[in-house]
Phi, psi and omega in degrees: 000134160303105126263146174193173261221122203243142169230126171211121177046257158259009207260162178214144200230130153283146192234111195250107164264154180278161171294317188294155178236147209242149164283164173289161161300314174325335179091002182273162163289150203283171167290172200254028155293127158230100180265022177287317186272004175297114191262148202226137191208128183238133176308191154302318203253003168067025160248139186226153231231146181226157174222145158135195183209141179248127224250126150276099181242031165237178168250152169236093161257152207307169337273135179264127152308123167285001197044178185257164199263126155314150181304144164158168182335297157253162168211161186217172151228101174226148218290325185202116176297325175302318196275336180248039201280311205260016197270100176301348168288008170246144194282359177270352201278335173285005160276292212275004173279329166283020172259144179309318198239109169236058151224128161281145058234166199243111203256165185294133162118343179290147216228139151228134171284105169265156186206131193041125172224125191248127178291295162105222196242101222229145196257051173292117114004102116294090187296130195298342183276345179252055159304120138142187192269159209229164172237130167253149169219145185233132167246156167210147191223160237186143164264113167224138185038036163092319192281147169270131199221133144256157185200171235192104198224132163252144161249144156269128200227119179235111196280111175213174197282085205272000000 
């Protein structure tokens, strides 16, 4: 399980993802991302630490996508991933400045270490009604051998009251 740690004033909300990753409803192929070696530790200080590796076992070339989000509580669209790997105004960018390779294309077999990586503690808005469990689905769509192929991972996710 991810856990890590939501802050809006004195209130603090954990956000527990589970590690499996689920096929979508959809029917898509799970992505060729593999976060299964990663190990997650959260301190004394409620900050976590991820160790571990993350597996390319497909090739992804630009433009990579983020697909779109189901209706539901956030939603994102982003058309390409690539141009903004390295953008600090994207919320992935405090991940993605600690990768060996921050340009695509991202080829099968590329391997990134994260080692001691502090996730940390984060100042979010939470409403209290959205306590309890959630489906995250994340898509992603990819040029492979000249075709655009999508794909599609669910997590299960749970919001409670720390």
């Amino acid at each position: 399980m991810v856990i890590f740690i939501l802050r809006h004033n004195l209130a603090k909300v954990l956000v527990d993802v589970d590690d499996e990753v689920y096929e979508c409803e959809n029917s898509l192929p799970i992505a060729a991302v593999l976060f299964s070696n990663l190990e997650y530790t959260l301190d004394d200080d409620e900050v976590l630490t991820i160790n571990g590796r993350i597996d390319i076992t497909d090739d992804y070339e630009a433009p990579i996508g983020r697909g779109e989000w189901r209706t539901g509580v956030f939603s994102s669209l982003i058309k390409d991933f690539c141009p903004d790997i390295l953008n600090p105004m994207k919320p992935w960018y405090f991940v993605t400045k600690t990768l060996n390779q921050t340009k695509c294309p991202y080829k099968k077999g590329h391997v990134e270490i994260m080692e001691d990586f502090k996730y940390g503690t984060y100042g979010v808005p939470i409403p209290f009604n959205m306590l309890g469990e959630w489906k995250l689905f994340w898509e992603i769509t990819t040029k492979r051998n000249g075709q655009m192929v999508k794909e599609c991972n669910m997590q299960r996710v749970f919001l409670t009251d720390g």
